[in-house]
C-alpha positions as CSV (number, residue, x, y, z in Angstrom):
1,X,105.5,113.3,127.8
2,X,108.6,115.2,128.3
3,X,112.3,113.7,129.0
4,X,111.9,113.8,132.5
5,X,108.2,111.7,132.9
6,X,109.7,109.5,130.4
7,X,113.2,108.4,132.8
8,X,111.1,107.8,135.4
9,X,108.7,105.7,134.0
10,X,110.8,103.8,132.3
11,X,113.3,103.5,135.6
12,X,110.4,103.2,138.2
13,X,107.7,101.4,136.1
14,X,105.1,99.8,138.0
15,X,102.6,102.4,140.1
16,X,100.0,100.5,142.5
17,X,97.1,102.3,142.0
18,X,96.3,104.7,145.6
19,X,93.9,106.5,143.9
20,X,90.6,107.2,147.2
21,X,88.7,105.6,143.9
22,X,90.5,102.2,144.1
23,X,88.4,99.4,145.1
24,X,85.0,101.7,145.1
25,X,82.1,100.2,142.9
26,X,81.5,101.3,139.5
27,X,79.3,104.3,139.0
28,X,75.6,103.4,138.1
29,X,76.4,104.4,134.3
30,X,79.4,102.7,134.2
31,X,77.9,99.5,135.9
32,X,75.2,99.4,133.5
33,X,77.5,99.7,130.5
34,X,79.7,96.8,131.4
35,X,77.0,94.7,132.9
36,X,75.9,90.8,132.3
37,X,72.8,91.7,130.6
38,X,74.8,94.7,128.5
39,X,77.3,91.7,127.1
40,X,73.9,89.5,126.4
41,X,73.3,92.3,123.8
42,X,76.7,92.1,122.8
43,X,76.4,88.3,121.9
44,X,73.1,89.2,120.0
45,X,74.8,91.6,118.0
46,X,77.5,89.5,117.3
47,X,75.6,87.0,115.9
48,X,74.3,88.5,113.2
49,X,77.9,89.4,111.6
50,X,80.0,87.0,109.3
51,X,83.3,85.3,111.4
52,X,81.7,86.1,114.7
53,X,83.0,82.8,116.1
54,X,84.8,83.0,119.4
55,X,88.8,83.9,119.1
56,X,91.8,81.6,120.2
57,X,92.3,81.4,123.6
58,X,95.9,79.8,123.7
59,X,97.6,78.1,126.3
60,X,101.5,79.1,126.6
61,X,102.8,76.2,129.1
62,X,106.1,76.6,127.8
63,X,106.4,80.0,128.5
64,X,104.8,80.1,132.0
65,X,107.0,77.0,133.1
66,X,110.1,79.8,131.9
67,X,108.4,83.1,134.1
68,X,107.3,81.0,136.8
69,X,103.7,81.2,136.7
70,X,101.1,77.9,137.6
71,X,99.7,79.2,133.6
72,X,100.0,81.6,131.0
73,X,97.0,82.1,128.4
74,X,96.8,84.2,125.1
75,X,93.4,85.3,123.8
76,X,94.1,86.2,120.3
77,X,91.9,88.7,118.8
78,X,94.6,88.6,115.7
79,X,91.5,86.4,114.1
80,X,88.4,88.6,115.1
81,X,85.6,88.5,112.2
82,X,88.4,89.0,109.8
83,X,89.4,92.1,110.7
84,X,92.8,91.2,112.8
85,X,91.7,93.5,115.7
86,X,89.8,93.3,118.8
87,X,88.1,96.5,117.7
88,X,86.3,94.6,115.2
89,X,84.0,94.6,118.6
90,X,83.5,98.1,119.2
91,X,83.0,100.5,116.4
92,X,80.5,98.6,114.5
93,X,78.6,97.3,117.2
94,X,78.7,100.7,118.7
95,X,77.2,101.9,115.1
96,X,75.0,98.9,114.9
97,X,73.3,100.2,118.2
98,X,72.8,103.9,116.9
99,X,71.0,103.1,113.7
100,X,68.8,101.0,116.2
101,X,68.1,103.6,118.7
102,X,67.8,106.2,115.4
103,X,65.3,103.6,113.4
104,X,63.3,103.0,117.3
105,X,62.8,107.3,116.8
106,X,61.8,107.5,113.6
107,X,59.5,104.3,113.2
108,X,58.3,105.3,116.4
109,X,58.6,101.9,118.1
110,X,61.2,99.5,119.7
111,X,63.2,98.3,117.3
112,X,64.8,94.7,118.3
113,X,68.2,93.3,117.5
114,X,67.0,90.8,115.2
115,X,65.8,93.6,113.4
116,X,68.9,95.4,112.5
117,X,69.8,94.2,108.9
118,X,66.3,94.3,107.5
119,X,65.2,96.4,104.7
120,X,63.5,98.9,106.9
121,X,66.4,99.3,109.5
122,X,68.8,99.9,106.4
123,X,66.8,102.4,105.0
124,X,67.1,104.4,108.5
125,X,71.1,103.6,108.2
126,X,71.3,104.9,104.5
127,X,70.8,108.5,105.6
128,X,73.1,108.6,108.2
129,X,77.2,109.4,108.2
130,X,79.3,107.9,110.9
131,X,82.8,110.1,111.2
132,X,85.6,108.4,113.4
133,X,89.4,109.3,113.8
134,X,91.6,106.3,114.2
135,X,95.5,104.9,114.3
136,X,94.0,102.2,112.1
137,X,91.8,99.6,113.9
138,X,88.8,101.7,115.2
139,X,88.3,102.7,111.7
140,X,88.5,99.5,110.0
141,X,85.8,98.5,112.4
142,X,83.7,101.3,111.9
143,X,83.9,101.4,107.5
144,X,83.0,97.3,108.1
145,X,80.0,98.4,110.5
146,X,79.0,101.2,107.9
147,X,79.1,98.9,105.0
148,X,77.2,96.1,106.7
149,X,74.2,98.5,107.6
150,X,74.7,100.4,104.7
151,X,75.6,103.6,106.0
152,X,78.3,106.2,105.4
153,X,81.4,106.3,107.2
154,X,84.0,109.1,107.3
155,X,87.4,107.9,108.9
156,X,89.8,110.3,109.5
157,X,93.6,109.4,109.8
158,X,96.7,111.2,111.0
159,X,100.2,111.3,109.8
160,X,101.7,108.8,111.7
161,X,98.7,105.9,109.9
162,X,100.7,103.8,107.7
163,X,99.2,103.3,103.7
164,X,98.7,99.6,104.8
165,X,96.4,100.5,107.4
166,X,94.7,103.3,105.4
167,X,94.4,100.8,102.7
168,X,92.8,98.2,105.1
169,X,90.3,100.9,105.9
170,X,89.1,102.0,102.5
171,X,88.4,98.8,101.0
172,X,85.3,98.6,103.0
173,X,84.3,101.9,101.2
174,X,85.0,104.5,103.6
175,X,85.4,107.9,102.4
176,X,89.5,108.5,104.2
177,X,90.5,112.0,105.3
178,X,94.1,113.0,106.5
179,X,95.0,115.1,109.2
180,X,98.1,117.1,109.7
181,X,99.2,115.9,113.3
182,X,98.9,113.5,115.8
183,X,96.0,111.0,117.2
184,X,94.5,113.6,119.3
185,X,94.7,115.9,116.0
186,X,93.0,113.9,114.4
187,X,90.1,113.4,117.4
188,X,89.9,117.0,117.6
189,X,88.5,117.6,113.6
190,X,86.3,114.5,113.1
191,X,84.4,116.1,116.0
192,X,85.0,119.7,114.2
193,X,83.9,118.2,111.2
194,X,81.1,116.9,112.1
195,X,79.6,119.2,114.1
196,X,79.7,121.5,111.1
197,X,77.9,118.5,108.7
198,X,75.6,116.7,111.2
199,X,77.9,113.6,110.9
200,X,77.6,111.5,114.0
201,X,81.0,111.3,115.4
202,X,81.6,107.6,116.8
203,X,84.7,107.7,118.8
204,X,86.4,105.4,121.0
205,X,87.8,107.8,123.4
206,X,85.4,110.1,125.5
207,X,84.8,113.9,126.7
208,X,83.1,116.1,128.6
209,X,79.5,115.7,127.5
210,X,79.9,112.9,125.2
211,X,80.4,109.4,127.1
212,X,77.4,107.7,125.7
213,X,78.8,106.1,121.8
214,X,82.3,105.5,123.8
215,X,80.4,103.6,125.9
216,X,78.5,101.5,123.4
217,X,82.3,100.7,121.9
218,X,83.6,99.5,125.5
219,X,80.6,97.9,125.9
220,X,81.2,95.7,122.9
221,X,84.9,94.7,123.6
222,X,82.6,92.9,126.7
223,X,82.3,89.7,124.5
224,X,86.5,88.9,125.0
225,X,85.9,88.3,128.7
226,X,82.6,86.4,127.9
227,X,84.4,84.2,125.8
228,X,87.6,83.8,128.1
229,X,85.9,82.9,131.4
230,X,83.8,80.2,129.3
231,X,87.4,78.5,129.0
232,X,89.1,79.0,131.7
233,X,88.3,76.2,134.8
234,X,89.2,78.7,137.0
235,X,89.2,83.0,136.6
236,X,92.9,84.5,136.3
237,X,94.8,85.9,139.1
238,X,97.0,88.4,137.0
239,X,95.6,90.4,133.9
240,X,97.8,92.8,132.3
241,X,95.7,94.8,129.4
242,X,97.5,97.6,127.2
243,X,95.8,100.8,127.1
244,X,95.6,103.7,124.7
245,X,93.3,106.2,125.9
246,X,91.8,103.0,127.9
247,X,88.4,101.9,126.5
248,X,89.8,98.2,126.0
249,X,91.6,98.0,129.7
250,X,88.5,99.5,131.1
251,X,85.9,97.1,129.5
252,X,88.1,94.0,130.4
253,X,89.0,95.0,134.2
254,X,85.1,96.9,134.3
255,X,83.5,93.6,133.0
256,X,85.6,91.4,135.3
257,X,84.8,93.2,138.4
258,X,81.3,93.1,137.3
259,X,81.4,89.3,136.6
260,X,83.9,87.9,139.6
261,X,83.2,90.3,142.1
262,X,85.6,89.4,145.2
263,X,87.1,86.9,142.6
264,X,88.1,89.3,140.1
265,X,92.2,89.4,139.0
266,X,94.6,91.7,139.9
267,X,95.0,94.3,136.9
268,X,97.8,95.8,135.6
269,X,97.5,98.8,132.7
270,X,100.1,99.2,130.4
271,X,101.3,102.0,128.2
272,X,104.1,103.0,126.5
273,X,106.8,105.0,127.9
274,X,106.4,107.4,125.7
275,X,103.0,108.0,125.2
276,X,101.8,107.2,129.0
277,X,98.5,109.5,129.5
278,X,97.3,107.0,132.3
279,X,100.6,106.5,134.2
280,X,100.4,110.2,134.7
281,X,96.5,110.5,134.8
282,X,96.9,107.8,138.3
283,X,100.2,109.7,139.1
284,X,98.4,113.0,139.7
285,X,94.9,111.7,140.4
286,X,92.8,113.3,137.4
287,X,92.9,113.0,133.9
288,X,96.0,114.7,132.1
289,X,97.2,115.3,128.9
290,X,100.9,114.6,128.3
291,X,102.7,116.3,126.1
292,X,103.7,114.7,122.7
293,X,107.4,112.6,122.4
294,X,108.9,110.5,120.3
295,X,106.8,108.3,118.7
296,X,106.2,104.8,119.5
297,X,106.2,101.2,117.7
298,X,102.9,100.6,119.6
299,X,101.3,102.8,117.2
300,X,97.7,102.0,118.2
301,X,98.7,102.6,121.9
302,X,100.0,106.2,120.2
303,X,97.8,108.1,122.8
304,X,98.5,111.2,124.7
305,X,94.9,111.8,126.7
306,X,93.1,109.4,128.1
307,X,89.1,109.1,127.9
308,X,87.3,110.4,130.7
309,X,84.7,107.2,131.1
310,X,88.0,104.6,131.0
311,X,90.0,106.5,133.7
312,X,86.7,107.0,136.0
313,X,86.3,102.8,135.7
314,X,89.8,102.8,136.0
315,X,91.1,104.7,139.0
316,X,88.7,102.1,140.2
317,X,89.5,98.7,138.9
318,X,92.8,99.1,137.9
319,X,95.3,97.5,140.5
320,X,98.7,99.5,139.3
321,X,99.7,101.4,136.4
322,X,103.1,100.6,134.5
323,X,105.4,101.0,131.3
324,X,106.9,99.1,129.0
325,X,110.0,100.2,126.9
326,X,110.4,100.6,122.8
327,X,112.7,97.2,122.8
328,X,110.6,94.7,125.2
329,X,107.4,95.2,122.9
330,X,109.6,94.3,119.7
331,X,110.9,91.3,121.6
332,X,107.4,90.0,122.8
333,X,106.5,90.1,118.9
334,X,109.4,87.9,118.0
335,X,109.4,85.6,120.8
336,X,105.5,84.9,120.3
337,X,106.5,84.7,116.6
338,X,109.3,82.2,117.8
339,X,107.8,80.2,120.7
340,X,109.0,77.5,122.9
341,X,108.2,73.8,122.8
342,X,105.0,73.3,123.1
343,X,103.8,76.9,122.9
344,X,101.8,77.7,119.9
345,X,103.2,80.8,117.5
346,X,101.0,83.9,117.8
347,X,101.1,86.7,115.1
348,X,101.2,89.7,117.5
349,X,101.4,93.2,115.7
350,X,103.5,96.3,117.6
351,X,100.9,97.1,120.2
352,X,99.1,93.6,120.5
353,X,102.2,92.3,122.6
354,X,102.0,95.1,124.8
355,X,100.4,92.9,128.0
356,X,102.6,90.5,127.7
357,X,105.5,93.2,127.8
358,X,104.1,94.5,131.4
359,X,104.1,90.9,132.4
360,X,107.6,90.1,131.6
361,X,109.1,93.5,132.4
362,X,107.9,93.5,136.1
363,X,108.9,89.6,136.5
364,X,112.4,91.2,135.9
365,X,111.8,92.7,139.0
366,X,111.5,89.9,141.6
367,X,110.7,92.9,143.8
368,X,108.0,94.6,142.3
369,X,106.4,90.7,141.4
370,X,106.3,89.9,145.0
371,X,104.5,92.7,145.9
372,X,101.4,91.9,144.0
373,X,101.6,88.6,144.4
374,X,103.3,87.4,140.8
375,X,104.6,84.0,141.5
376,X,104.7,80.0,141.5
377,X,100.7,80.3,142.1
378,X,99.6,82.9,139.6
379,X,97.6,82.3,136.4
380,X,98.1,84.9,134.3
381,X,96.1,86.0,131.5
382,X,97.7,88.8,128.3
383,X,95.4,89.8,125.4
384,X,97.2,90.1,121.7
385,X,95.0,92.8,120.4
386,X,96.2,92.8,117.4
387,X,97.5,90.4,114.4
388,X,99.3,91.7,111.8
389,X,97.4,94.4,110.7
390,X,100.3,96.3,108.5
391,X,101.6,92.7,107.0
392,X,104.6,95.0,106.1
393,X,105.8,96.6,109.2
394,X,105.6,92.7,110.5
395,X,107.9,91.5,108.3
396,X,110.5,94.2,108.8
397,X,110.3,94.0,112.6
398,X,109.9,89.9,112.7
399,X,112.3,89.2,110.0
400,X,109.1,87.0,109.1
401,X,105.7,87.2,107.0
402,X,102.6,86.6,109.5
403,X,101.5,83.4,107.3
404,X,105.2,81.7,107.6
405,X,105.3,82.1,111.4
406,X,101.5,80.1,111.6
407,X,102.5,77.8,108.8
408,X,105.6,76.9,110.5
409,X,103.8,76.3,113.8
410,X,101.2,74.3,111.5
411,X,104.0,71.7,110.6
């Protein structure tokens, strides 16, 4: 993004979304992806992995009573199936699903869910290389998918991946590979790289002529709506969902619409300043590349082109586009980290606060709140995407290690 995008996000950040698109139904491919019976195979898939028990959903009273709001809830994907990320849910389900649909080829038969870890499946799996590029979480989810199918997995990682992250990766035996560059670098030679080795490239960001295994990852991040509308007595009014290239917003505001219908929330995406491909996608009414900036502390938001599947469910689901600033996501980490009375403390890393960063930066404008409707009778709902998945980088930014702030909220 150059200087210029960047002021006026940052001074004018909220964009209703005025796309022709907005408030049309999904496309048939889209609606089929994101559908009821889609999340049923989710929750069969899920099933058969270790820690596959529901995530957190947490109540923040104390901060809604503070903004305003009738409620605030948290769902904390810090705790999904032990990898800290909500993209525990995508990458290896997304694999778990190819290795069916290659083992349903070769054996020359349906092959059913409950089939997936037996010896034959595996055998299918053994053959086959999975190559992803990642900013940390995609790949972690990925190698764990691999290993549990016993497949190969080739993640590769750009310069800006921490050696925590990296580290978190190849423990799950994932052959790493570093690229020179950015995210999109990085993007751009998995799918180099394996097109020259046969590899099957499982990315979570889409293309022109490959939308079908970004799909299957969206499609798994289906199971966080599941599990928050069997909470909630009644559906949100007010979702605000970070966004990347926008797989995650687009499942959650795709699955809602699906779901509520008439009844779904009002949805807000929300991007960095700096690294706002779907700001400027919505500004201009297609899907743009921005150009590179500074970088940002919401490293796994880091994206400078959005996917092509996300913005088409997007442009029509999406409510308004917005940023947030470098400072306000820091603060949301601390201030979850160091809640109010009767608040719980939530480990957020850099970009899993990023929701709750739109929500509070356009309460600061009583202006902007009014006009969609953010008041005394909203029930808000923020996703923390993320727990602290570089324990290091935590600690410098929260002054605090991730197991003090939950021991302290323990006592």
């Amino acid at each position: 993004m150059n200087a210029n995008l960047e002021r006026n996000a940052m001074t004018n950040p909220y964009l209703p979304n005025t796309l022709e698109t907005h408030g049309q139904p999904l496309t048939s491919q889209d609606a089929g992806t994101l559908s009821p019976e889609a999340a049923d195979r989710v929750a069969k898939v899920l099933a058969l992995r270790e820690n596959s028990a529901a995530t957190p959903l947490r109540a923040l009273p104390g901060l809604a009573g503070e903004l305003g709001l009738t409620s605030l809830h948290l769902k904390d994907e810090g705790f999904r199936l032990g990898l800290g990320s909500f993209k525990a849910l995508g990458g290896a389900y997304a694999l778990m699903i190819l290795v069916q649909e290659e083992a349903s080829r070769r054996l020359g038969r349906a092959v059913k869910v409950e089939e997936l870890l037996s010896a034959e499946v595996r055998a299918v799996a053994e053959s086959m290389t999975f190559a992803c590029a990642t900013d940390g979480n995609h790949g972690r989810s990925v190698a764990q998918g691999a290993q549990l199918m016993g497949a190969r997995a080739v993640i590769f990682v750009h310069a800006g991946v921490s050696e925590g992250r990296i580290e978190a990766i190849a423990r799950f035996g994932a052959e790493m590979v570093r690229v020179t560059g950015n995210y999109d670098d990085s993007v751009a030679e998995a799918a180099r790289v394996s097109t020259e080795r046969g590899w099957t490239v499982l990315s979570d960001t889409s293309w022109p002529g490959y939308e079908h295994i970004p799909g299957l990852v969206a499609q798994g991040y289906t199971a966080m709506v599941r599990e928050i509308l069997a909470v909630l007595e009644e559906p949100p009014t007010h979702v605000f969902l970070q966004a990347g290239v926008g797989g995650f917003a687009a499942a959650v505001a795709g699955h809602l619409a699906m779901v509520l219908g008439d009844r779904r929330p009002h949805v807000t995406v929300v991007e960095p300043a700096r690294a706002a491909c779907l700001y400027e996608s919505a500004k201009q009414g297609r899907p743009v590349k921005v150009d590179e900036s500074q970088s940002t502390v919401m490293a796994m938001l880091e994206c400078y082109e959005p996917s092509l599947v996300a913005f088409r469910i997007l442009e029509r689901v999406a409510d308004g586009f917005m940023t947030v600033d470098e400072d306000i996501a820091v603060e949301v980490m601390r201030r979850l980290a160091n809640p109010l009375a009767g608040d719980p403390a939530v480990v957020a890393g850099e970009s899993g606060g990023a929701g709750l960063a739109g929500l509070l930066t356009v309460l600061k404008d009583p202006g902007a709140a009014a006009a969609i409707g953010l008041g005394p009778e909203a029930r808000a709902l923020v996703i923390n995407t993320e727990g602290a998945t570089d324990p290091a980088l935590y600690r410098e930014i929260v002054g605090k290690d991730p197991e003090t702030v939950l021991k302290e909220n323990a006592a």
